[in-house]
N, C-alpha and C positions, 0 to 999 in steps of 0.2 A: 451613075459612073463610079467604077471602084477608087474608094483613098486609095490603096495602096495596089501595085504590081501584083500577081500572085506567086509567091514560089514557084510552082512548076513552071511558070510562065518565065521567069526570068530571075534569079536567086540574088546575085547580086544587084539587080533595080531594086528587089522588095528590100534589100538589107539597106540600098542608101534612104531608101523611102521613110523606113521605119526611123532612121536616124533625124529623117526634116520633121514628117508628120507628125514622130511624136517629142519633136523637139529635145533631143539628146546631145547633139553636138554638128557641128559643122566645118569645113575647110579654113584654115589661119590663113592669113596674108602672105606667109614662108611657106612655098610646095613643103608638103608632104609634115604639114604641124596642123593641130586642131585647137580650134574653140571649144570646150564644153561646156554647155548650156547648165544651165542649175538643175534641169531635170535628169539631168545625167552625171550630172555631177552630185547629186544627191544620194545615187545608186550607189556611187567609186566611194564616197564617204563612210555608207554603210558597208561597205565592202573591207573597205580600210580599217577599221571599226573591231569588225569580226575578225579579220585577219590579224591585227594587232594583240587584240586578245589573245590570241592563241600564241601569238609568238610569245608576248611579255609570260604566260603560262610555264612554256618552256625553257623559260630562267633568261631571255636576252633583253639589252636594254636599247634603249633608242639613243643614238646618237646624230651627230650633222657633220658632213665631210664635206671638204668644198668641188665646188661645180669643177673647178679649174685645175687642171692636172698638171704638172710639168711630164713635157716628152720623155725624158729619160727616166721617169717613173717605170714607164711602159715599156720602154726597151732594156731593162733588165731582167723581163724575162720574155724571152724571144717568142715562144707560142704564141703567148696571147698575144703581142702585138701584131703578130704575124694574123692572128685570127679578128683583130679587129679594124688593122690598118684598112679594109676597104671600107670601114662605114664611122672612120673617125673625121669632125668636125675640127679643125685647130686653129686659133687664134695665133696669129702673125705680128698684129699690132696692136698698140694699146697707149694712150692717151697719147694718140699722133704720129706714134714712134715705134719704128721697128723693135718686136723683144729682143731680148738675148737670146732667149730659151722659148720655142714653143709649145705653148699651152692648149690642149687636147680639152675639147667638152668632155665630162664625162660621158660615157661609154658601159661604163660599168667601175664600180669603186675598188677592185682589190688591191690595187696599187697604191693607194693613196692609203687605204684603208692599213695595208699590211706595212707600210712606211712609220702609221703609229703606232701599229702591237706592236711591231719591233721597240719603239720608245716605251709603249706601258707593262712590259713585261718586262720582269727580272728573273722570280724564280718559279717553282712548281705549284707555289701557293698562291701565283696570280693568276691560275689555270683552272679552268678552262677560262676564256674569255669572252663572252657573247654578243654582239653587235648588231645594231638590227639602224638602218635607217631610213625615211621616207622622203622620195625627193624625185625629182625630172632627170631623164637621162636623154644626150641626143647618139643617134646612130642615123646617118646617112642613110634614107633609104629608099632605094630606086623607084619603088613600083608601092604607092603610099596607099593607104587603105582605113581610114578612120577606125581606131580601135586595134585594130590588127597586124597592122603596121606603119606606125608612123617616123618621122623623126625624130621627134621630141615626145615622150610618153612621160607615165606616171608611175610608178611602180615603190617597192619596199626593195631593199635587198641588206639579206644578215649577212656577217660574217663572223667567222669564229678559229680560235686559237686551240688546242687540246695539247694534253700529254702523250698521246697514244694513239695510235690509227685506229686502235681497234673503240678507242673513245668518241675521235672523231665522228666516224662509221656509222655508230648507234646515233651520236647529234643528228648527222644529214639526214637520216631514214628517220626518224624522228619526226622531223620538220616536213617532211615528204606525205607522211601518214598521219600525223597526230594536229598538223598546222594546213597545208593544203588538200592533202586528199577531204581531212573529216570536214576543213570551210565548205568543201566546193559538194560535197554529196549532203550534209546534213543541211545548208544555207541557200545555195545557188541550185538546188535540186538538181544536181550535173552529175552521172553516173561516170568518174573518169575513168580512163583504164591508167592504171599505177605499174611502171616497167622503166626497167635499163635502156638507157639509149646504147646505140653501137658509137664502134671508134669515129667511125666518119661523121657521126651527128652528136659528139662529146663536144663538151660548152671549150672554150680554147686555153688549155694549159689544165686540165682537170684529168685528174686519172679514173672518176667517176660519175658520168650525171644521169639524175635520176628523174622520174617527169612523171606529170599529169598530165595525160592526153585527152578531150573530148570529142565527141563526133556530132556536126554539126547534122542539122535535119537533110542535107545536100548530100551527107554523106563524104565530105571532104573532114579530117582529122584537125585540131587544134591543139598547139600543147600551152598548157592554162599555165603552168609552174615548175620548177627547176631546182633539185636539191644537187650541190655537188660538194664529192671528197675529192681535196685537191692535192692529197699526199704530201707534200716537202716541198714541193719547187719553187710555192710562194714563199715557203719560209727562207729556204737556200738562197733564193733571189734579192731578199728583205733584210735576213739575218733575224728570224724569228723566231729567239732563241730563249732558252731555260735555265737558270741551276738546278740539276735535280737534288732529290733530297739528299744523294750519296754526296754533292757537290761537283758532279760531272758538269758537262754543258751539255744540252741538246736541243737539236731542232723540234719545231712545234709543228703540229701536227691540224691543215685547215679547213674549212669549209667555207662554200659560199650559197645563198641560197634567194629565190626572189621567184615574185608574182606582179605584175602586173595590168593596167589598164585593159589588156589586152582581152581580160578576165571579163568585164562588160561585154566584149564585141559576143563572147564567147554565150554568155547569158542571152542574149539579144538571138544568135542563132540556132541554140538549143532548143528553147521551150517558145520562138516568138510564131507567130500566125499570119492568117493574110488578113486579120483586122489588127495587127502591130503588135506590142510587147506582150508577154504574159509573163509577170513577174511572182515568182514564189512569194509567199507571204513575210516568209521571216528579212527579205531583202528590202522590200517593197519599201520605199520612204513614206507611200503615203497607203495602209495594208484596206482601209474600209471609206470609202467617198459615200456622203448622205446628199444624196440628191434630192432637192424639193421639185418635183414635176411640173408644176403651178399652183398658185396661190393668189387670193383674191383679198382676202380676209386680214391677211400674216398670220393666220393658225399652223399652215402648212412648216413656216419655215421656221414660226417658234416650236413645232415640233423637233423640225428636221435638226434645228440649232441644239436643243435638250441633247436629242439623241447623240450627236458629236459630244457632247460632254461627257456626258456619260460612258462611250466606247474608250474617252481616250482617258478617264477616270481610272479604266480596268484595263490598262495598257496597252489599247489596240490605239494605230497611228490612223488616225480618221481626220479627216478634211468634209468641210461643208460646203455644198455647190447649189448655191441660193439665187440664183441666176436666173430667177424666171422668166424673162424677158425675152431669153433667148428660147430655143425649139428646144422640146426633151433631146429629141431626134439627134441634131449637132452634138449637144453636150454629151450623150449615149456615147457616141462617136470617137472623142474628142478622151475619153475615159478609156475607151476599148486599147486607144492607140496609143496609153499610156501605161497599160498593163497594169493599173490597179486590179488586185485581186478581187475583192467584193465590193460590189456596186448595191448601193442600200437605197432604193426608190420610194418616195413617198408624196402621194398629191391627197385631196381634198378628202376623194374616198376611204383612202388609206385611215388618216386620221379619224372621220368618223366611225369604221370598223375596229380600231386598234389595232390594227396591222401594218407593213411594212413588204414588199420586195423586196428579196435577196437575191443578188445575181451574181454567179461565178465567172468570173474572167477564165478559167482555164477550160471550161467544158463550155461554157456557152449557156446554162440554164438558170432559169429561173424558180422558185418556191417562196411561196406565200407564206410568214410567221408572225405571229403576235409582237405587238412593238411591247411590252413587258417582259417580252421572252428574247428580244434579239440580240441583245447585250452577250448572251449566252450562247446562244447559236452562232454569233462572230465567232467569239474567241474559240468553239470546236470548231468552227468549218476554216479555218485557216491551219490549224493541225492538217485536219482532213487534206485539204486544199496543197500544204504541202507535200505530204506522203504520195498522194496522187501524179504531184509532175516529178517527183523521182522516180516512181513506176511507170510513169506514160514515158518519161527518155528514155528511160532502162529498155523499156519494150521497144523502142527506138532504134534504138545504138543494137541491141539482139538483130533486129530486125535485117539492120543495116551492113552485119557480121558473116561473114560467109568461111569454112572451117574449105579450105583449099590441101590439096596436094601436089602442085606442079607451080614452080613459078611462073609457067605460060598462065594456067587459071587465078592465080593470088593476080597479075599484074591486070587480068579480065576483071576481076572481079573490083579491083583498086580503083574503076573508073567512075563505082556509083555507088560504090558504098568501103568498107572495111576488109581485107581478107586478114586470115590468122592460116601461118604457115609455118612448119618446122625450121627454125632459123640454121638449122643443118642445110635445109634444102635451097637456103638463100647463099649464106655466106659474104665475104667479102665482092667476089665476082657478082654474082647475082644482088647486089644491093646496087654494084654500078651500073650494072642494065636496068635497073627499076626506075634509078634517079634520071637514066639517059628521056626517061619517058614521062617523068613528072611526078612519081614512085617514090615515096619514101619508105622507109623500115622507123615505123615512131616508135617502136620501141621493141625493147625484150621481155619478157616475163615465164616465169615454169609455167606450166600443165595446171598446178594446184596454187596459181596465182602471188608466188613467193617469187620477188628478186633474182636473177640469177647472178652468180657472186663473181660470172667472170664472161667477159666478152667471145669468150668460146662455147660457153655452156651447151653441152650435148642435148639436153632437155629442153632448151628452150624454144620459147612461142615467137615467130615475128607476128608483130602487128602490121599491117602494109596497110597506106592511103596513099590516097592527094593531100595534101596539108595547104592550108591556109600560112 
């Protein structure tokens, strides 16, 4: 009988399958919020990790803003409350008693956030400012989906202050390419397509949002990350203001930017199988498992135990599965559906020959290597191993891409995989017939893969799916 569903058989059974089987997270007690289990929660760690890195790289610091908003935070500037009032959570009462003022979950922080540059700013030499924080956001949400859309998630989200738009501009594309694009292609082996959203799918009160979209193995789009220029509004709304050096005053110039949990689900349906996870090596919380097949003696497992010392001596994250009580078989299983990258096999015979199995999670095979030698052969074949599932998605996502000329064929083609259409040919009008149908436009991008600088752009490429 199969663990899991199989994709073709049913994409959403295999995605919640994958989530029990291999024990990543589960449904909370509040509809539409998650438990996540240590094994998934190990992955968002690492994830968090690498992504951190990259942001503190790009000069922002980590700060902590509170959960709890006052309402009229939010309605000073009309868009975005307008853009978030259908998925805001608000507290009414509070130790018994009616508030005065009601207080909004966050939702997202630039309110709260740009309430304090207004206070930590005075002049042009407190500029740029950079802000980055990590923390739960809730947003009400109808139609709840572990990872991909829930209430209550987990995400980072920066913000930042400038002198200049044209300073700003370079920050947000910045963080776009140098913090999510290089995590999610060099880390999560996720070949994203990097592009301009349009006016109707711009984050709310933003005069520019930029994205990281993926394309799951279904063929429906995901957007992994979100870079936005937010022009003046937040500042005019805030009072998010400068002395310049001349002594003038002026408004600052801001961005917002964030990734989320959502980035697992996203993992999880890129590169996973119908025996569950295959996790690139560099993410992998646990990158090499030594498995002792049986043992009679305890030669087998004081092998198998050496050998974990030693992988994790030469920086590979190895785990010992000494378990021999149980069937190889199960624990095979039990590994597969955890997406460990190399599965390191070793019984009776192994040890009297000096050898070891090596087995790759990504392709399914097996080769025979000297146990003197495999310390060695980890640490390449996890190189290997990763270059390999950013080429098997790449060949993916190509696969899944269809270069269309008619919106009747982009909107054909949107139903099982990717189209790419002149966004001349879409437009304003034709983006609402796409949506009428479950059609999105994820994004913009030129011909030669560069940004296009303005929501009209004569050259540009629509991307068209289903999105998640």
């Amino acid at each position: 009988m199969a663990v899991l569903t199989a994709q073709q058989e049913d994409f959403p059974r295999w995605y919640q399958d994958v989530l029990t089987k291999a024990k990543l997270a589960e449904n909370g007690p509040t509809r539409g919020t998650m438990v996540i289990r240590p094994n998934g929660y190990a992955i968002w760690e690492r994830m968090a990790d690498e992504v951190d890195q990259r942001i503190k790289a790009a000069g922002a610091h980590n700060a902590y803003f509170p959960l709890l908003v006052p309402m009229s935070f939010f309605e000073r500037e009309a868009e975005h409350v307008e853009g978030f009032s259908p998925e805001l959570a608000v507290v009414t009462h509070g130790g018994g008693r009616e508030l005065t003022e009601p207080l909004a979950i966050r939702p997202t922080s630039e309110t709260v956030i740009g309430e304090y540059m207004a206070k930590w700013i005075d002049s042009y030499r407190d500029l740029p400012l950079l802000l980055n924080q990590w923390a739960n956001v809730v947003r009400w949400e109808m139609r709840p989906r572990i990872f991909l859309r829930t209430t209550e998630f987990l995400w980072q989200e920066g913000h930042t202050a400038h002198t200049t738009e044209a300073d700003a501009r370079r920050y947000a594309r910045a963080i776009l390419h140098d913090v999510y694009a290089d995590f999610m292609r060099s880390v999560l082996a996720i070949p994203v397509i990097v592009g301009r959203k349009t006016a109707r799918e711009r984050f709310a009160g933003a005069a520019n949002t930029m994205t990281c979209e993926a394309v799951m193995r279904d063929g429906k789009a995901l957007q992994m990350g979100t870079s936005h220029e937010l022009g003046q509004r937040f500042s005019r709304a805030f009072n998010i203001g400068y002395r310049s050096a001349d002594g003038g005053t002026e408004l600052c110039w801001t961005t917002s930017w964030g990734s989320s949990t959502r980035m697992l689900g996203g993992l999880i349906m890129c590169h996973g199988d119908d025996f569950g996870l295959v996790l690139p090596p560099t993410i992998a919380p646990v990158q090499a498992v030594v498995v002792a097949v049986k043992d009679t003696g305890g030669e087998v497992v004081r092998a198998a135990s050496t050998l974990v010392t030693e992988l994790t001596r030469h920086g590979i994250r190895a785990r010992l599965d000494d378990d021999v009580e149980q069937g190889f078989g199960r624990r095979a299983t039990d590994w597969d559906l955890q997406g460990v990258p190399i599965r390191i096999e070793i019984g009776p015979r192994d040890v009297a020959d000096n050898a070891v199995v090596l087995y790759r999670r990504d392709i399914r095979e097996k080769t025979t290597v000297r146990l003197d030698a495999v310390v060695d052969d980890v640490a390449q074949l996890t190189r290997r191993i990763q270059a390999a599932m950013l080429g098997a998605a790449t060949a993916r996502r190509d696969a899944l891409t269809s270069d269309c000329t008619t919106l009747d064929d982009a909107r054909e083609a949107a139903q099982t995989g990717v189209a790419r259409v002149p966004w001349g040919l879409v437009g304003v009008s034709g983006e609402e017939s796409l949506a009428a149908g479950g059609v999105t436009v994820r994004c913009l991008q030129r011909d030669d893969g560069a940004l296009p600088d303005t929501d009209d752009d004569a050259g540009a490429i629509a991307y068209v799916a289903r999105a998640y």
